[in-house]
VMD Tcl script that draws the C-alpha trace (Angstrom):
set ca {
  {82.13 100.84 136.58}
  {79.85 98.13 137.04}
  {76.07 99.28 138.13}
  {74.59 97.37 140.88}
  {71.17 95.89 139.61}
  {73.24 94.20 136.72}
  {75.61 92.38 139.66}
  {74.31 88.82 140.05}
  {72.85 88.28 143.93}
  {72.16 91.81 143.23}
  {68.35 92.67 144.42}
  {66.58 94.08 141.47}
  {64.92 97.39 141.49}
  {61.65 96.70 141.06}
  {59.69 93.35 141.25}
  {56.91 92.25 138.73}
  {54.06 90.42 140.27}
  {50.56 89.50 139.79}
  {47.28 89.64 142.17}
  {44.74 87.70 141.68}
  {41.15 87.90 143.11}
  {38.17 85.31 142.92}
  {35.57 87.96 142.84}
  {32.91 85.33 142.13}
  {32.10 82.29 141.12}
  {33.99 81.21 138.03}
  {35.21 84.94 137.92}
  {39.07 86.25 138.37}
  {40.33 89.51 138.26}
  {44.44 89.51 137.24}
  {46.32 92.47 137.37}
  {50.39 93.14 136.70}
  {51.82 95.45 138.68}
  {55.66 96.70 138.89}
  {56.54 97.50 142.31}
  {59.59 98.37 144.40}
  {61.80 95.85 145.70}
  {60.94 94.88 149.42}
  {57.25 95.58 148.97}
  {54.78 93.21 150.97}
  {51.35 91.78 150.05}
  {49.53 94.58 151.45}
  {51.25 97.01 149.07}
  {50.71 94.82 145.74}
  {46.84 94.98 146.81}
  {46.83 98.35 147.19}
  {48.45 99.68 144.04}
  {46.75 96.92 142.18}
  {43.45 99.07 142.78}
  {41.19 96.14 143.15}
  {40.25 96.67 147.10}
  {37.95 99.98 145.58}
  {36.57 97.56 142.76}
  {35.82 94.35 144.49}
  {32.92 94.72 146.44}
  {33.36 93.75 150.10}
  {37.45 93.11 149.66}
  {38.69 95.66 152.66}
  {41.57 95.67 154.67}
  {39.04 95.05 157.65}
  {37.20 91.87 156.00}
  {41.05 90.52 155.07}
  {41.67 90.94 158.96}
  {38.31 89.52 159.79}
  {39.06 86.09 157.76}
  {36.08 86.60 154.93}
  {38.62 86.79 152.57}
  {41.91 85.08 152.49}
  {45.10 85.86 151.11}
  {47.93 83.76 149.54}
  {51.30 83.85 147.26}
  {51.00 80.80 145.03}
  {48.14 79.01 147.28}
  {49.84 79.44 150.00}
  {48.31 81.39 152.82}
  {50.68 84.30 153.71}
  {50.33 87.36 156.22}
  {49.22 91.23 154.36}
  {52.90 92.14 155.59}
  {54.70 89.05 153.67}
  {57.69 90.57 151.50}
  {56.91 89.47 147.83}
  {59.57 88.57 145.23}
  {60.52 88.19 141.98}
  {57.31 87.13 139.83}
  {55.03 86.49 142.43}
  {51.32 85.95 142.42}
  {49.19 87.60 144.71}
  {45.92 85.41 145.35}
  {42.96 86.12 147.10}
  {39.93 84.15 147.23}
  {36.17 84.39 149.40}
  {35.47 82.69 152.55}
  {33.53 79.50 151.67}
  {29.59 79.69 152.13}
  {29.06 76.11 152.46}
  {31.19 73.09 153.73}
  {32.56 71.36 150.51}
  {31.87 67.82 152.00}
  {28.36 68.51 153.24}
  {27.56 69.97 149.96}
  {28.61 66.84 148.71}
  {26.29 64.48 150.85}
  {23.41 67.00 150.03}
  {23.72 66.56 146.45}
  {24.19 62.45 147.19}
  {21.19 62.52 148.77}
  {19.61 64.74 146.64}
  {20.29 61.69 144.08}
  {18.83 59.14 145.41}
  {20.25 55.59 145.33}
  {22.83 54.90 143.15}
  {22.86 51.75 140.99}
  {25.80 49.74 139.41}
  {26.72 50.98 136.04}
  {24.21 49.40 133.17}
  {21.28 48.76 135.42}
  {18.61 51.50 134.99}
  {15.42 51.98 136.96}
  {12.16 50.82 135.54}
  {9.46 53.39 135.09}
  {7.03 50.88 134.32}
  {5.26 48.90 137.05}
  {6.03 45.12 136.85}
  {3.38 42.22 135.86}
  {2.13 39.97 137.80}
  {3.09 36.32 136.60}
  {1.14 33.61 135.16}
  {-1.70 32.34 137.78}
  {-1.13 28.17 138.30}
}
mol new
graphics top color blue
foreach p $ca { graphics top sphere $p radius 0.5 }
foreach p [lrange $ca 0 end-1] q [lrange $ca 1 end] { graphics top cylinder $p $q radius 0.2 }
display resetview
């Protein structure tokens, strides 16, 4: 007798994936989980526990857009149905407009100059009188 998990086209049992959150800056939490086969986004963040660690991750702010969710950077829906060695990502709204941050620090900057010519801090002489 031949079980059915070991069939091949078989689904598997249970499903291995990761979730990822970008709790801060620079800062990702990454948890393993083994669930059931035919469980959906919303499950893996649930049994991955991190909704009651993260502050401000809820099921409300997911709903609201301040945090998005994704399965290999690609946005998906809470009730997507995850597979095989999948990774669960979820990231913060953005605070600040990536290009305007941009122009801000450019400006910040001041004028940029060709590579090799530097500024003088000293204040130039006045040539020879004639």
């Amino acid at each position: 007798m031949v079980r059915a998990d070991s069939m091949p086209g078989a689904a598997p049992a249970c499903i291995h994936v990761e979730v990822a959150v970008g709790s801060a800056p620079r800062e990702v939490r990454l948890v393993r989980l083994s669930l059931p086969s035919g469980s959906t986004v919303r499950d893996a963040l649930r049994a991955s526990g991190l909704m009651a660690e993260v502050a401000g991750l809820t099921e409300d702010a997911l709903a609201a857009g301040e945090w998005s969710v994704g399965v290999w950077g690609r946005k998906e829906r809470p009730g997507h149905m995850l597979r095989e060695r999948d990774r669960v990502e979820v990231v913060r709204g953005l605070n600040v407009d990536p290009k305007e941050a941009r122009r801000v620090r450019y400006r910040a900057q001041g004028e940029k100059l060709p590579k090799g010519i530097h500024r003088s801090t000293k204040p130039k002489e006045a040539g020879p009188k004639g």
